[in-house]
N, C-alpha and C positions, 0 to 999 in steps of 0.2 A: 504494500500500500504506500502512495504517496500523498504526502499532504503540502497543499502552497498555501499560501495565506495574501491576503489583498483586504482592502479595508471600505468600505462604505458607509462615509461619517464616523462614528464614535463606534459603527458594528466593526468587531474584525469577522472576515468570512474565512471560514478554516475549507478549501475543497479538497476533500479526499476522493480517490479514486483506487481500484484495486479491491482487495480482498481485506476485511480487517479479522485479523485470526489469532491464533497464539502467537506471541514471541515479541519479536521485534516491529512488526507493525503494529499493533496496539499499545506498542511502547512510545510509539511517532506522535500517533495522536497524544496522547498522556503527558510528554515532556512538551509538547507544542504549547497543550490548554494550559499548564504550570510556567511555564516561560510567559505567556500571555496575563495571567493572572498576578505575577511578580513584576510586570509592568505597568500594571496596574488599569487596563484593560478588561473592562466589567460587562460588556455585551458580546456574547461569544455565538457566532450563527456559525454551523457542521451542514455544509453543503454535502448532500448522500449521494447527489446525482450517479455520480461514476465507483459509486459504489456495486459492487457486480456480487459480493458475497459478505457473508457474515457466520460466526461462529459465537460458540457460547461465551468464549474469552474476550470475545471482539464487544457483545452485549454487552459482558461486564466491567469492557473499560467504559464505553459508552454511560454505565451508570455511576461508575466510578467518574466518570468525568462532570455528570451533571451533578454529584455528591461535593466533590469538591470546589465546584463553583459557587455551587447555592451557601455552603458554607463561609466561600470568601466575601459574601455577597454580593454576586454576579450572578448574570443568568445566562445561560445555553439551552439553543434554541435547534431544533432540528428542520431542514427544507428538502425538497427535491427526495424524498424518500419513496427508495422502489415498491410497488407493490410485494414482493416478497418482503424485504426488512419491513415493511408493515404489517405483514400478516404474522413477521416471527414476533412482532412486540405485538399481536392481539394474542396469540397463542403465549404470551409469556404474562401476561397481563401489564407490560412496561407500556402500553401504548396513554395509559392515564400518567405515566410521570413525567415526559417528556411535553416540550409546547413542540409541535408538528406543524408544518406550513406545506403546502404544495407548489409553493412557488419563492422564488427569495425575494419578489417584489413586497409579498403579503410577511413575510417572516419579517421582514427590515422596517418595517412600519409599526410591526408589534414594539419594537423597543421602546 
């Protein structure tokens, strides 16, 4: 998985692309949103568009990562989410803890 990063106003947009799974990609995202949140960067949008897969470790940074935001008081926000990672967060029941956008026009106005 790769993540870049670009910023619109006061959102940073995190786009990942790839697979997010054990290891070292769920490690990308994880030191990204930590690096962002140490600079003190409080609105954090995970563009899923190019995201193509997800696993259980990939889930849990994912919740790991809106844990630790909400804690810093920041929020992370989720867009462009495929039909499959949506159907894995209704079948997980994570679809209520996340704020979900279908688009990052509508996600970037929630802030």
């Amino acid at each position: 998985m790769s993540v870049s990063e670009r910023t619109s106003g006061s959102v940073t947009i995190l786009d990942c692309s790839g697979a997010i799974t054990l290891g070292e990609t769920s490690d990308a995202l994880k030191d990204k949103i930590r690096s962002l949140l140490q600079q003190g960067r409080k609105q954090i949008l995970v563009n899923l568009a190019e995201v193509n897969y997800i696993d259980s470790a990939g889930l849990g940074e994912l919740v790991s990562a809106h844990t630790t935001t909400t804690r810093a008081g920041a929020s992370l926000k989720l867009s462009n989410v495929t039909k499959r990672i949506e159907d894995l967060l209704v079948i997980t029941k994570l679809l209520t803890v996340f704020d979900i956008y279908d688009d990052e026009t509508a996600a970037l106005a929630s802030f």
